[in-house]
C-alpha positions in Angstrom: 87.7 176.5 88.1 89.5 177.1 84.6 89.1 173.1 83.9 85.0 172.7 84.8 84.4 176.4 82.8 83.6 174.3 79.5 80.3 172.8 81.4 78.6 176.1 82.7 76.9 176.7 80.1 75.2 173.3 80.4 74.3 173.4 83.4 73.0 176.7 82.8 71.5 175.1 79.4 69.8 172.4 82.2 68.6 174.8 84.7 66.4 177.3 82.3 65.2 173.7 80.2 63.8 172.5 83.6 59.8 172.7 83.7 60.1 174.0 87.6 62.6 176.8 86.5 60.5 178.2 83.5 57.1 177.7 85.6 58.6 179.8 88.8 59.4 182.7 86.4 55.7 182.8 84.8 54.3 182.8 88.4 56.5 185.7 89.5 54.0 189.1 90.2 56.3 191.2 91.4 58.3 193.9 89.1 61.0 192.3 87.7 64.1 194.2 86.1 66.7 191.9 84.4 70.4 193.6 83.2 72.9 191.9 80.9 75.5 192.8 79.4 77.1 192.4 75.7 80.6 190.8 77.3 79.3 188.5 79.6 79.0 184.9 78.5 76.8 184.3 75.6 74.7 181.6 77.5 74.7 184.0 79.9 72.7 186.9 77.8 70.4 184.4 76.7 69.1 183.5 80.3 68.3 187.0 80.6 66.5 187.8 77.8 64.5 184.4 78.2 63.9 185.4 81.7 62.5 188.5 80.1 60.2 186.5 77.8 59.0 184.3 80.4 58.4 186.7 83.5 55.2 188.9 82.6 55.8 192.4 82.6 59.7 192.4 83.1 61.9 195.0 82.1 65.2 194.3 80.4 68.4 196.4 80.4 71.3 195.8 78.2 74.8 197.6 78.0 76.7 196.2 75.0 79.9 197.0 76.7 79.4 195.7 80.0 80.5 192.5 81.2 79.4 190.0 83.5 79.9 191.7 86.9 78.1 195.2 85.3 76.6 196.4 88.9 80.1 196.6 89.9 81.7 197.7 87.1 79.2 199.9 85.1 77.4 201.3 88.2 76.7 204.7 87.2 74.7 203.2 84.5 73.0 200.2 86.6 72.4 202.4 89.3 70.0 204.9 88.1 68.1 201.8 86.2 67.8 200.2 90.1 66.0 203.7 91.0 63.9 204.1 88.6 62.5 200.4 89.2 62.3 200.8 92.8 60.1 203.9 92.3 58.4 201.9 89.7 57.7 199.1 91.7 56.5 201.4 94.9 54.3 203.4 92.5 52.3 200.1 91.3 52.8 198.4 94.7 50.0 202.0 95.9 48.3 201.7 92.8 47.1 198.0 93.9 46.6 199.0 97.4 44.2 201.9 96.4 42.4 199.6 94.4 41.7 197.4 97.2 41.7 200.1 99.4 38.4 202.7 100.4 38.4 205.8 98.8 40.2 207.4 102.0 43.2 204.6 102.3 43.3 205.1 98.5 44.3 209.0 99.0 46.4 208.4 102.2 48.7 206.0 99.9 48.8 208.3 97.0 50.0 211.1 99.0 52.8 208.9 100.7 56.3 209.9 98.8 58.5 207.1 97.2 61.1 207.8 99.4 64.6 209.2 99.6 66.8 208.0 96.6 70.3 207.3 98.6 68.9 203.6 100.5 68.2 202.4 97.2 71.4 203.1 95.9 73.7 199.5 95.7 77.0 201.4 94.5 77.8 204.8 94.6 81.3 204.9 93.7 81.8 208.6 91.7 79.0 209.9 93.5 79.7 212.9 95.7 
């Protein structure tokens, strides 16, 4: 693995220069939160925040001091970001129902709660 590491970010380079790539990102409609970290590859950071300039409406998240595998290793920060996007997305996600919606789908949908916090969470190590 060691001796192809000098090519990743090439192919990386190749995948995000493809037409197809950049084009599936612009279509995306869904909310879109993107993390990076400051010790992860540099090629690596620059996906991410070009992955935020392409995909409308996307929110980026970056810890300076968080590597590569930062969901694992910085989950008490990632964690609470993952939350507050999930309600995010479930908020919008009524919003556009109620605005296709008659006036009385509209309210049931707007007095529906997000939900219960502890499915969404992906790592709750330090969590009691």
């Amino acid at each position: 693995m060691i001796e192809q590491a000098d090519k990743l970010p090439y192919d990386f380079n190749a995948a995000l220069d493809l037409d197809a790539v950049a084009a599936a990102a612009r279509a995306l409609r869904v909310p879109t939160l993107l993390v990076s970290g400051g010790l992860s590859p540099y090629v690596t950071q620059r996906i991410v925040a070009k992955l935020a300039e392409i995909i409308d409406g996307a929110e980026m998240r970056h810890l300076p001091a968080a590597g590569h595998m930062l969901p694992v290793t910085h989950a008490e920060r990632v964690n609470p970001e993952i939350l507050r996007h999930n309600w995010r997305a479930e908020e919008l996600a009524k919003l556009e129902l109620a605005a296709c919606a008659g006036p009385a789908e509209a309210a049931a949908a707007a007095a529906q709660p997000a939900g219960s916090a502890r499915p969404h969470l992906v790592f709750r190590r330090g969590f009691n």
